[in-house]
N, C-alpha and C positions, 0 to 999 in steps of 0.2 A: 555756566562758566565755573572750570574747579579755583580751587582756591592759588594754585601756581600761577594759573593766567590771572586771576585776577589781581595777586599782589604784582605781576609783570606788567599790568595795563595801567597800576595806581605809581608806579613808580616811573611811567610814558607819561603822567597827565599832565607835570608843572616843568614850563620851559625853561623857566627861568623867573629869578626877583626883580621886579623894572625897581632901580634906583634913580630914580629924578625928585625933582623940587615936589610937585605934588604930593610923589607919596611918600617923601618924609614928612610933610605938613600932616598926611591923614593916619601917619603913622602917630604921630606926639598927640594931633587932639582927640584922635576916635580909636586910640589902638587897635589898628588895621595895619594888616602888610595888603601890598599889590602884587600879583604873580603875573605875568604872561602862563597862559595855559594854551593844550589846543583847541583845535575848533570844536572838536566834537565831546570835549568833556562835556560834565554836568554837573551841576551843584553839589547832590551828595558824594561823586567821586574824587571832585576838588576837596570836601572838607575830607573825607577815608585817606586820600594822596600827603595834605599837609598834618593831618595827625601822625601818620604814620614816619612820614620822612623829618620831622619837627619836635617831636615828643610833645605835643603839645592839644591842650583844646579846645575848639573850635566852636565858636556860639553861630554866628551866622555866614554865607557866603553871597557875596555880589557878583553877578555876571555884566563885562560889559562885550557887544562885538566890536570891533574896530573895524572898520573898513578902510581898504590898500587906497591908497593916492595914487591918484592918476600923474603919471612925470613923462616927458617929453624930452625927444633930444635932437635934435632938427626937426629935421618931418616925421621921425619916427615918434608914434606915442607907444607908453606899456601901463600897466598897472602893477602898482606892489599887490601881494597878496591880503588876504584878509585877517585878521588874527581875535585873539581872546584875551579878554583882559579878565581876572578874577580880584575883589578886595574881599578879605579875609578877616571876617572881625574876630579875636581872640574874647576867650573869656578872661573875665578879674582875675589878673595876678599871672597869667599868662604872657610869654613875651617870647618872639623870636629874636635873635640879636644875629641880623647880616652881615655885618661888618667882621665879624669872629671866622666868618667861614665855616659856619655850623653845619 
């Protein structure tokens, strides 16, 4: 993989920051952000992805899978899809600030 695709596939890999009640809580006591990623990232691509687009460094990464919920709507059933959840612990002294719109 040359290095164009590969900064084009690191800047594909974080969907988004989930802001909810949990990961501000594990953002104050374990300085971690939580990212939605995709499914097919991987640990070292998430940390190369939020370094790069964050200025920032990365001591460890957490993967979680999520699985789609099943929802119903009369007789019809569907499934939401499945997705990825990543927590990102920073190193000492390190901090991303979401709220700025960084």
């Amino acid at each position: 993989m040359n290095a164009v695709s590969r900064e084009a596939r690191l800047l594909q890999i974080i969907d988004a920051p989930l802001i909810s009640e949990k990961s501000t809580f594990i953002a104050d006591k374990f300085q971690q952000v939580a990212f939605r990623v995709t499914v097919d990232a991987t640990k070292p691509e998430i940390k190369a992805a939020v370094e790069q687009l964050f200025k920032v460094e990365v001591e460890t990464v957490q993967v979680v899978n999520v699985k789609g919920k099943v929802k119903r709507s009369g007789r019809f059933s569907g499934k939401r899809r499945d997705w990825k959840k990543a927590y990102v612990s920073l190193k000492p002294g390190q901090e991303i600030n979401l709220e700025a719109g960084e």
